[in-house]
Each structure stands twice: as C-alpha cells, then as structure tokens.
N, C-alpha and C positions, 0 to 999 in steps of 0.2 A: 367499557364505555364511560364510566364515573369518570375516568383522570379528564375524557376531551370536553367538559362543559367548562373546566375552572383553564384550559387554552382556548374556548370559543369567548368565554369573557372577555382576557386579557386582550385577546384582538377587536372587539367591541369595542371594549374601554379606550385604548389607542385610540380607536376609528374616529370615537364622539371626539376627544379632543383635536382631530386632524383639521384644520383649515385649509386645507387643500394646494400644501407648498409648491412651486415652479419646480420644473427641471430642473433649474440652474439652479439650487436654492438645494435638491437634493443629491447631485453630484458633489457637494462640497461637502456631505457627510456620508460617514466610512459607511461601505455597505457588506451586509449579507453576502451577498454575490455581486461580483462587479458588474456592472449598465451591459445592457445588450448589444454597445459598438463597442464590448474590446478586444485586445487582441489576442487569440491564441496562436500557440507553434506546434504543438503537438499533433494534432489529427494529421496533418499531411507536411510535415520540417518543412513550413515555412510560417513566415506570420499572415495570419487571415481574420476577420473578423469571425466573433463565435456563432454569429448567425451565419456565414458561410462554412463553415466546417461541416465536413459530413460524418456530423455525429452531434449526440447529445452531451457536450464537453461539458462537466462540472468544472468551478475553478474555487477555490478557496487563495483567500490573500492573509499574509502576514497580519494584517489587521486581527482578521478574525480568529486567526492563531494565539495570539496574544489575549484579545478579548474574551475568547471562551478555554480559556486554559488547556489548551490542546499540550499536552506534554512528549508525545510521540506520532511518527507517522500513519501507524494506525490509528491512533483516535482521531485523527484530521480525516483519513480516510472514511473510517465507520459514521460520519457524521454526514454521506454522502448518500440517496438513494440510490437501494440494492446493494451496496456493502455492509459488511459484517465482518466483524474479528472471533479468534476468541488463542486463549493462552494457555500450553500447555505445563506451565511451569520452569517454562525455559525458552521457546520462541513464539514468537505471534503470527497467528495465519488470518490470511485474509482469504472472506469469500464473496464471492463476487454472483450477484442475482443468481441465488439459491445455490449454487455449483462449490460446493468446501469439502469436496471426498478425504475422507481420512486415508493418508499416506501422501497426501498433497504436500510439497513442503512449496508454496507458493509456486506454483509454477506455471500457472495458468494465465498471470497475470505479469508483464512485462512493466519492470520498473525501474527508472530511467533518473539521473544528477545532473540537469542542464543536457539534457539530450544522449547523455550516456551510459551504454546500458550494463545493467549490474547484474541480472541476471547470471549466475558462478555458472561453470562449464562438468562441476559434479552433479551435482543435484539441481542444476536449474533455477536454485534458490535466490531472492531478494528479500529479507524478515523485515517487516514495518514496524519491531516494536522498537525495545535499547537496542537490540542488536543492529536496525539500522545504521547506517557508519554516518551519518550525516546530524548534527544537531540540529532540533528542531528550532533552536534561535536564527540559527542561518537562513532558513527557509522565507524567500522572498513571498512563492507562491504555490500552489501543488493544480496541477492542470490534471482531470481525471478523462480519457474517452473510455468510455464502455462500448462494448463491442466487437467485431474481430477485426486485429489491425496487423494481419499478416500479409497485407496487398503492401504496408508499407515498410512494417518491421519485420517481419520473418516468424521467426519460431519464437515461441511463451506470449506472443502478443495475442492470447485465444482469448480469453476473457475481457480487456482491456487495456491499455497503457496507460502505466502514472507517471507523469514528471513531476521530477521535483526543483524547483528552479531558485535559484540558492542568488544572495543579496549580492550587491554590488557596492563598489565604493560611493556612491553616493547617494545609496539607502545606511551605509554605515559608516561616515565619515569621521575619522580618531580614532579615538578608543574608546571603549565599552567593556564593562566586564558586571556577571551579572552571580548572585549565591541562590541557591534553595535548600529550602530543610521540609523536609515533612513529617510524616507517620514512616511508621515502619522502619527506623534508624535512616531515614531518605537524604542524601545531600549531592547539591551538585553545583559545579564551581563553571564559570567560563570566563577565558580573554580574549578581547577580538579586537582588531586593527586594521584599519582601511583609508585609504587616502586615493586621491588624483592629482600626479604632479603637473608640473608647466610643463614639460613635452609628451604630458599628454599619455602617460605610464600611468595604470591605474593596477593596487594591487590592496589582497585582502588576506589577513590569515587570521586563524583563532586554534585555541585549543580548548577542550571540556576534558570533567571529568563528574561520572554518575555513579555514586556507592547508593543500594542498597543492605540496609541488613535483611528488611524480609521478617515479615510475622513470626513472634518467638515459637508462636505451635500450631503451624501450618499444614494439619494433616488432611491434606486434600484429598484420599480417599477414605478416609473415616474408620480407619484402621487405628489400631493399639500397633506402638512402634516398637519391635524386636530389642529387647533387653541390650544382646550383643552389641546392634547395632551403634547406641548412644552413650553405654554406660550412664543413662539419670538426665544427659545433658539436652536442652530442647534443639528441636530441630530447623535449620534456616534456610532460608529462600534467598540469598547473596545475590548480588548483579554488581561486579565493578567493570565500569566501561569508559575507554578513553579515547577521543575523539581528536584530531587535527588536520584543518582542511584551509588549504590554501589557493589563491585564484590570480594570476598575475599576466593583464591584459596590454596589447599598444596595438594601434593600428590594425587590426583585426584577426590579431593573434592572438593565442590562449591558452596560459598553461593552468592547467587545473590538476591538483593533488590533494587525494581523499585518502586518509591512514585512520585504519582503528584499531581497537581489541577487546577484548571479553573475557573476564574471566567467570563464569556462572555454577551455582552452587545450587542443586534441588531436590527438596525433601519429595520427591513424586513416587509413591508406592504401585508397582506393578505386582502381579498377581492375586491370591487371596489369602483370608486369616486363613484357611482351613488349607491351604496348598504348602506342599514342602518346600518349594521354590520363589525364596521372594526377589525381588530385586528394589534396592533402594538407590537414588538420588538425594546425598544429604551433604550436608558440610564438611565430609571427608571424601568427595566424591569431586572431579570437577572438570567442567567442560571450559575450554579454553577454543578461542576463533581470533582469526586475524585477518584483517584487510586490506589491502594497499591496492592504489587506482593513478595513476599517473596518464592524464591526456593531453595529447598538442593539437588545438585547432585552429585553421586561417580559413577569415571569412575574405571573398575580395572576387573583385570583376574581371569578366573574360570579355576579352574586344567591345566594352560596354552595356552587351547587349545580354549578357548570362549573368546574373549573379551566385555565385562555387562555394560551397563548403569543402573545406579536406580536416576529416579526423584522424587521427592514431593513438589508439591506447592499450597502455598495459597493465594486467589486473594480478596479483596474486592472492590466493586465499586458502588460508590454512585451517582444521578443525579439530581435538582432539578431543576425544571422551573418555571417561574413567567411571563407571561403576560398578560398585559393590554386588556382589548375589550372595546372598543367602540360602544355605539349603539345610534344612530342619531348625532353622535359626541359630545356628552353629557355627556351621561351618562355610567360612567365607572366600568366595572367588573373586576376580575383578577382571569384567570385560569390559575391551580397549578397542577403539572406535577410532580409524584414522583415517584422514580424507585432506588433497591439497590439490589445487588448482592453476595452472598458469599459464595464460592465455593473450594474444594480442587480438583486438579491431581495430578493421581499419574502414574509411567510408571517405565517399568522392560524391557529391550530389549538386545538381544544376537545377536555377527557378531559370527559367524564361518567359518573359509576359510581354516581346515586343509584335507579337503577335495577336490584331485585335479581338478583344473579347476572351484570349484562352490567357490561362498561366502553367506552362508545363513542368513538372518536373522529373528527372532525369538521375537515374542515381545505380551505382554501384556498393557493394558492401562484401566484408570478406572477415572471416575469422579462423587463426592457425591456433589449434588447443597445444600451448608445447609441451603440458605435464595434466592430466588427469589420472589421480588416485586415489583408492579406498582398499582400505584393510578392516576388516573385525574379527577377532580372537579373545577368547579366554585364558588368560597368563597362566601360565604351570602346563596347557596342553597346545597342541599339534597348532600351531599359527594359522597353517597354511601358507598359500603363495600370494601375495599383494596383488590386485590387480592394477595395472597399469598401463593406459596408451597416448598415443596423440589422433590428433586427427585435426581435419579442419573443414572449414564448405563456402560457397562463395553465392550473391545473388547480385540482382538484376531488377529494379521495380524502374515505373513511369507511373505519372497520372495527370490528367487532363482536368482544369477547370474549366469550362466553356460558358461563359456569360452570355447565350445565344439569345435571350430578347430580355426587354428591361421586367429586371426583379425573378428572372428564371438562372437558374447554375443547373448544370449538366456533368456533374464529373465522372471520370472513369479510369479505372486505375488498376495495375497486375504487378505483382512480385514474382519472378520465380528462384526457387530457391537450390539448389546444388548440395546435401547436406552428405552424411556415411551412413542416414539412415535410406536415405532416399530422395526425389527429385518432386517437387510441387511446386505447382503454378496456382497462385491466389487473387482470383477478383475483388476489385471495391466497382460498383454504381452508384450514383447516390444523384436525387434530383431536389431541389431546393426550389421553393419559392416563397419570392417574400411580397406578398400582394400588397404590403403598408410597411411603412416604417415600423411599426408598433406589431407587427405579423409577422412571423415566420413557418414557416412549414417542412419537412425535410421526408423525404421518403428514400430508405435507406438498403441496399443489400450488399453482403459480404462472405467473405468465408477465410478461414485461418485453420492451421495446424499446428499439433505440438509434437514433437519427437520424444519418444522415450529417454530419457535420460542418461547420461553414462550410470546413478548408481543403481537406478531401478534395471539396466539391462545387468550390471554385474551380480546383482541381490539374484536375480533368477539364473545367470552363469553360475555363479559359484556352487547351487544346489542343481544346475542341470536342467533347468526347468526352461521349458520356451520363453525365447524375445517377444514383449510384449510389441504392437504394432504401433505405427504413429495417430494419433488422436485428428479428429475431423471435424469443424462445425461450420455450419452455409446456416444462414441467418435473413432477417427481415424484419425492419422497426418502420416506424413511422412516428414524427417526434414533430411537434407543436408548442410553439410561444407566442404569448400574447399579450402584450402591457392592456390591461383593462381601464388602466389611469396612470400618469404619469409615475406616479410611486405604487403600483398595486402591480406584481407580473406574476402569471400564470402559464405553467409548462406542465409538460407532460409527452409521455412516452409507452408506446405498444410494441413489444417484441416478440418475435417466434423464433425460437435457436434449437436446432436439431443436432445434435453430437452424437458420432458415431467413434464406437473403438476405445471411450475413455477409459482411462490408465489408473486402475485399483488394486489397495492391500487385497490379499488372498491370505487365508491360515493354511499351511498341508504339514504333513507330518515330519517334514524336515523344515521349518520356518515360514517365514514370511516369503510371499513373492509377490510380483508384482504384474497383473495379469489385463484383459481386456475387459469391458463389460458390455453389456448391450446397450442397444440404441437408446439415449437419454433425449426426450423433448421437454424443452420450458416453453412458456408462454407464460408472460410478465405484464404488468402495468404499472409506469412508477409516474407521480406526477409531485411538483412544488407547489408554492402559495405561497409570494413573498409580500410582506405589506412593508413601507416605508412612512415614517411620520414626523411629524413636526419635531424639534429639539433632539431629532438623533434617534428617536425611539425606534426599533426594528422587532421584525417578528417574521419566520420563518416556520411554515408546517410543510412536511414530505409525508410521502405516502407508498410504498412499495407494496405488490400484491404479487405473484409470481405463483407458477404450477410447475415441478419439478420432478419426470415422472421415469422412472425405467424401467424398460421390458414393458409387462403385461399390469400397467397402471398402479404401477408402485411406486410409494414418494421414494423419491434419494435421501439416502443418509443426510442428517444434518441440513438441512434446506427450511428454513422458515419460509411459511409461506406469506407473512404478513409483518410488514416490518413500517415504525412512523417511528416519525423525530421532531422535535421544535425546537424553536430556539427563538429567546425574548431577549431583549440589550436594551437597557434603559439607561441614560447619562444623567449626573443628576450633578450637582453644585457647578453648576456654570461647565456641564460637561467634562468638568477634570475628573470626575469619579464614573465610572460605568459600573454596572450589574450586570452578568449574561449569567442565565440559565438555561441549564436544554435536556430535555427528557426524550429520553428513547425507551422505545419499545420492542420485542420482538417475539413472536409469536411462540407456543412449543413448537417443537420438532421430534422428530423421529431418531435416535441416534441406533445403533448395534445393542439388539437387547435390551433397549432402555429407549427413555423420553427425554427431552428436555424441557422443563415445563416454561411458559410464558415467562418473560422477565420484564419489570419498569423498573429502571434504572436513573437519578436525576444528579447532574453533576449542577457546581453554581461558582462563578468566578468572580472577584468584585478586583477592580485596575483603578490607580488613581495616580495623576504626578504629587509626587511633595514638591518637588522643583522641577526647575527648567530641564535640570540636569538628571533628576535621581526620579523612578517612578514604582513602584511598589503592588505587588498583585498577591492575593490570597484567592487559591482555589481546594475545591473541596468534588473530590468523584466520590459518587457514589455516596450520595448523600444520607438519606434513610438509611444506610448501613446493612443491604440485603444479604440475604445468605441466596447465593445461585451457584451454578456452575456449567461448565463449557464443556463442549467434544472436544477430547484428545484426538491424535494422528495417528494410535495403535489400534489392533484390532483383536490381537490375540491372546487380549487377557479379560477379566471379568467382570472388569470397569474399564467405562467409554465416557466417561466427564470426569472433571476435576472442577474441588471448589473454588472459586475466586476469592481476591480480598475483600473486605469490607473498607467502610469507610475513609476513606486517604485522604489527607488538610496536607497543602504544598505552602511553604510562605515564599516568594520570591523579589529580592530587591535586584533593579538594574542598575547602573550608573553608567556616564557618558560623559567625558572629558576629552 
C-alpha cells in the first residue's frame, strides 16, 4: 500500500493545476487511450466504434509506444488490464486474466498482422517477445479484445485476439532509419521507406536488426556452472533477430510480406546440482526459427450494396534446437529438436448494412496444413521416426448488429467450425447500451474452443499416451464506461469464464505429456482511471483482481491474483521533451512447488525532438534494479522460475528524411 499514496499525489497534483480544458482542446493532445468515438476492426472484421464492439477492446497507439519505451509486443501488451508476460530465457509468454498454464506456448490467445493470423499450424504458437516477426517501430497501433472470439475467429481465439496493425505510407512518409544501444551488449539498427505516388500506389518496406549479447553471468537458476560445460568462459544469453516487412497497396489491393529469423543462444539450467543429469542452454548451444508470411487481399463492392474482403496467404516456419546434456558432468550428449510448418488461409467475408438498423456479416474461412513436422532425438541413439501430416478444416461464421431503438445494439453471432479434431458451433450475444454520449454499457456472452495441437497430440503419440481433448470455455462480462468529465473516463469490467478440458504438462515415467485437467472457473474484475490535463500531462491507473480456481478450490498455477499498473507523461520545454513512467505491480503466485513472491517493477522514458527531422529517447526497464523471477513452461524439473535481468538503459536516436 506505501507505493499507491506517492500515485494518489501525482494525480492530486495534476488535478489542482487542471482548469478544466475543452473537448476540443483535449483531442489535439496524444492520449493514453484514444477518445471513446474511435474506431476499431478487430472484435467483429469490420470497422465500428469502440463503444459498439462487443467487447472490452483495449487499443494502445504508436504514440504511446514510443512515449513509454515499449520495446516489444509484449511489453505494449503487459501494460493492458489482466495481461501478464513472463521469459523463459528464450521466448515470451503471455497470460491472459490469470490463465498462463505451464506448457502453454501461447496458444490461448490469437494473434493477428493487419488482420492476419500468425498463429503456426505446429504448436499453435504466436511469441510477443524479439521473436515476434514484426518491429515494434512499424506498429501503427495494437487493438486487444479479451474474451472468447471463436464466434468470429475460430480456434486459439479462447482467451483473446490481438491485432497488430502496422504503419502506412502516410504515417511514414520517405525514409527513416533509426539506432539503439543499451545495457547488456544491446544494439539494433533499422531502415524504412514509404511513399504515395500520383496513381495512387502506396507502398512501404523496412528492414531491422536486434543483437543482444545478454548478461556476462546469467545464472538464472543459481546453480554453479559444470566445469566441462564453459572451460572458465562466462556464460551468454545471445538474441540476433532479423526483421523485413513489406506492404504494397492500389485500389484496394494488398500485398503484404512478413520475413524473419532468430538466432538464440541460452544459459537456462535444467535439472539440479545434486542430479547426474544436467542440461544446459549456453553459447554453444543454439536455437534457430524462421518465418515467412506472404498475403494478397482485395477490399472492393458487390452490386454496391456488400462491401467483400478476399484473403489468401502463405506462411512457412521453421525451428531448430540443439542442446547440450550432461550426465555426471562428463559426459556430453546433444538433443535436437525439429519442427516446420507450411500452411495456406484463405478468407471471403461480406458487411451489409443496407438493411435499416442491422449491419450483417457474412463470411467463410478455410485452412490447408501442407507440411506439419516435429522430431526430437538424442544424436548417437535410435532417432526414431519423424512425425509428419497434412491436414486441413474449413468454417462458416455471421453476425447481426441490430440497432433496434435509439442507443440499444443487439448483436448475435455463430462460427462453426469443420476441423480433424472435431466439429463446433460457437455463440457470441452481446447487448449494448449507450443511455448518453458520455455512457456506455455492454452486457456480454460467449464461448470458444481450442484444439489440441499437432505437437501436444504427437508429444503423447510418440510415448503412446492418450489424445488429449479439445478445450471449452462459455463465458459472461459486463463492462461499463463513463467520461465523469470531459477529460476524466472511468471503465470497468466483471467476468465469469468457466473452462472445461484445458490442455496441461503431465510428468510420467516415460516424459512429458500433454493431458486434460478439470473444470477451471475464474471470476475477475478489472477497471481504468484515466485523467487528462492541462499542457499534455496524462495519468493512467488499472486495476485487475481475478480468482483462478481448479478442481476442488485450488488456485491455477501461475495466476496472480492481483495485478495494477500506472502510468504518468509529463511534457515539459514547450512539449518537445516528454517523461513517461509506469509502475506495475503483480501479486505472488502459486507456481509447481514453489511461490512467486510479489513484484514492483518501474520502468521511465524521457522522448525529446533536437530537430524537425531527428528525435532522440532514452529509456530505462526496470529501474531500481530488482532481483525477481518468472515461471518457466517445464514442469519436470526442480525449478519452476527463472531469474530476470536487472536494470536495462536503451539510448535511441531516429532520423527522418
């Protein structure tokens, strides 16, 4: 309770000096969260105001990307109520209102490049942190619904969908290119290019690159490091990642190509000092991924009275893994981890609104897997046989907006789906009213599935063990906004999600598998506090409270149940300079044999132009320099955290010609 008196000030302080600015007066400065008429695409692929969406749509803008030194897609995400990250020394997972099962590799949560979805067709995976394929310079805007959005998406849309929605030629017009250096040997380079010609060709392309070196002695389980292993040398946490993404639009065409790579190097100690069997991830060890995304979309009118999207795209993604075991600290094996992906969607979807009062739409979707593969072996013994298939599945959603009296919406809305797991039909309802400008109201129900994955059904093939089932959740929010004053808005949100069948690591004596659990119930409350003031000043408090319970009133793994965040932006020399700071919070937890204890965390950004042309930011995570640490994704070893870095200073200069 001490940290929230020196943020009741801050907002005090602001307050006295507020003279109670216009509307108009505070539209023309960047916000927190953008005004309550704008527009999202996400909850239902179309654009709709965020007060008609049926959902509690977060949106974060480029703005505030920039101004609070967000560096990856998860830290933009974790700065959302009821998300949470954490890093296992090699990918980042997101947890989504209390729900982050260890053996998750994001899969609960559907995540989306301009409406296209990334989700891999092995493991289900989309990683928020470098490994996302997308820089986070590019990033126009990140639209968050919470919720289950499998009435419109299908499968992995159980917890949420994120879009990420990526700049245009005339948020980047010429060139730009931008450097960073930090802590930890950190540098990263980008160039980017975009124009709009006279017929009306609009196109965009850039390339990055991110090297980390990675803390010289990073022993994240607090282990003394096997002689063999290093001969003397210290051990590194490496990340080099190469990013190029291109967007070349006419007339309502669109080609968009996403290409990355990863090379990742990790000192992650599994086992214990006292066991003969260690395994390490270190500098001589190294996991390699690859991505490529090529899609064509045409937006354009049928008999004037439909407006059509048509998509097609094709994804490849490769993964390979290499390390080290140790056994008596001797003698050394290398197990090799292979996995590839390649897969086409396709999508046909129709809005019609000439119909008074409703806006319907209308849509088809289909996906052919042409290549799903995974192998794991220990070199010098019996391989085994690769597993390998195709498959594919096809769906069918609508949904109805019905404006049936002034300030009432009615929507209703079904996907069904066609998959090789099985066949499900998914409800959205949702009733809205907005009794005032300044008022909204949304009362919400749903339900979504997830399919077990190609590598969790082969992880329990290859040892014989039973197919785990597809996961289940039917849901109910109720969710409230309310400008209290032209710049003061108050939201808030009540959930009850009930998940049957979800899909967990098991230990048995032949490995890992991947098995069912019992009934999981949350019930949540998450609410904002946004204040607006005079000269730009901004202040943000969230609040998440949430009960995560399985079986017979047992918390879930890894589920805080108490999570706050703030965030203060002060512009100061005639606004060319800004300050954002933002402190989060998040409760202990429960992990496998162990705790997580509480953690306050404050990161702090200062943004300023030297020129017209050239603008200059220094940020700093993790400011007081704590010593914490996160839940890993394993289960069958004798540590279930790892520690995190400390304190990271970023310098970044942009330029713009």
């Amino acid at each position: 309770m001490r940290y929230l008196f020196p943020l009741l000030f801050l907002f005090s302080l602001a307050r006295a000096d507020s003279g109670g600015p216009s509307l108009e007066d505070l539209l023309d400065t960047a916000l927190i969260n953008p005004p309550h008429n704008v527009d999202v695409s996400t909850a239902s692929k179309f654009s709709q105001g965020v007060k008609n969406a049926p959902s509690a749509v977060r949106v974060i803008s480029r703005d505030d990307i920039q101004l609070f030194g967000y560096r990856t897609l998860g830290e933009i995400l974790r700065s959302m109520p009821g998300l949470f990250t954490s890093y296992d020394g090699q990918n980042t997972f997101l947890g989504a209102r209390g729900v982050a099962i260890p053996g998750d590799y994001n899969t609960r949560v559907l995540i989306l490049i301009d409406g296209i979805r990334l989700n891999n067709n092995v493991f289900d995976s989309a990683f928020v942190g470098n490994e996302f394929p997308l820089d986070v310079d590019l990033i126009d805007r990140v639209e968050y619904v919470p919720g289950p959005g499998s009435a419109i998406y299908g499968n992995n849309a159980f917890l949420g969908v994120v879009n990420v929605l990526t700049r245009g030629a005339a948020s980047l017009r010429g060139a730009e290119a931008s450097l960073e250096y930090g802590s930890f040997n950190t540098s990263k380079l980008r160039a980017s290019m975009a124009n709009r010609l006279d017929n009306g060709l609009e196109y965009l392309i850039s390339a990055s690159q991110f090297y980390r070196g990675g803390p010289s002695h990073p022993y994240y389980m607090d282990y003394a490091v096997p002689a063999p292993e290093f001969n003397g040398d210290p051990v590194t946490d490496g990340d080099l990642s190469r990013y190029l993404f291109t967007k070349i639009s006419m007339d309502g065409l669109q080609l968009t190509g996403v290409f990355s790579s990863r090379e990742k190097t990790n000192p992650v100690l599994f086992g214990s000092a006292d066991s003969p069997v260690l395994s390490i991830k270190n500098g001589t060890s190294l996991n390699e991924s690859q991505r490529s995304l090529i899609s064509l979309s045409y937006d354009f009118e049928l008999f004037s009275d439909w407006n059509m999207q048509a998509r097609l795209s094709y994804h490849e993604e490769e993964y390979k893994g290499i390390f080290p075991v140790y056994y008596n600290s001797e003698t050394m094996f290398v197990d090799k981890e292979n996995a590839k992906g390649r897969w086409w969607d396709g999508e046909l979807h129709a809005l019609y609104n000439q119909l008074p009062g409703h806006k319907i739409l209308l849509g088809v979707e289909g996906r052919v897997n042409a290549e799903q593969f995974w192998n794991n072996y220990t070199e010098g013994f019996n391989a085994g046989s690769p597993i390998e298939q195709s498959s594919s599945h096809y769906a069918f959603f609508a949904q109805d907006e019905y404006n049936f009296a002034d300030g009432f919406i009615f929507i209703a809305g079904a996907r069904y789906d066609h998959t090789e797991y099985g066949e499900y039909l998914n409800p959205r309802l949702g009733l809205i009213w907005n009794p005032l400008d300044k008022t909204n109201i949304k009362l919400l129900y749903g339900s979504a599935f997830r399919n077990p994955n190609f590598f969790e059904q082969t992880r329990n093939t290859a040892i014989n063990y039973p197919e785990a089932k597809a996961e289940k959740i039917t849901t109910l929010e109720l969710v409230a906004e309310h400008y209290l004053t032209p710049s003061t808005k108050l939201n808030g949100s009540v959930y009850h999600y009930e998940m049957n069948d979800l899909i967990g690591q098991a230990a048995t004596d032949y490995g890992l598998v991947y098995t069912n659990l019992e009934k999981v119930v949350s019930t949540g409350f998450e609410t904002e506090l946004e204040q607006r003031f005079e000269a730009g000043i901004q202040a943000k408090l969230a609040y998440s409270l949430q009960k995560t319970e399985i079986g017979n009133d047992i918390a879930l793994f890894n589920s805080p149940r108490h999570m706050l965040n703030f965030k203060f932006l002060l512009p100061f020399a005639d606004s060319r300079w800004k300050l954002a700071t933002e402190l989060r919070y998040i409760s202990g937890r429960e992990i496998f044999f162990g705790e997580l204890p509480k953690q306050w965390l404050a990161d702090i950004a200062l943004n300023g132009d030297i020129s017209k042309d050239c603008s200059v930011s220094l940020s700093v995570h993790n400011l007081a320099d704590v010593s914490y640490e996160e839940a890993t994704r394993y289960i069958n070893f004798d540590r279930f955290s790892l520690k995190q870095d400390g304190r990271d200073i970023r310098l970044k200069i942009n330029i713009r010609y």
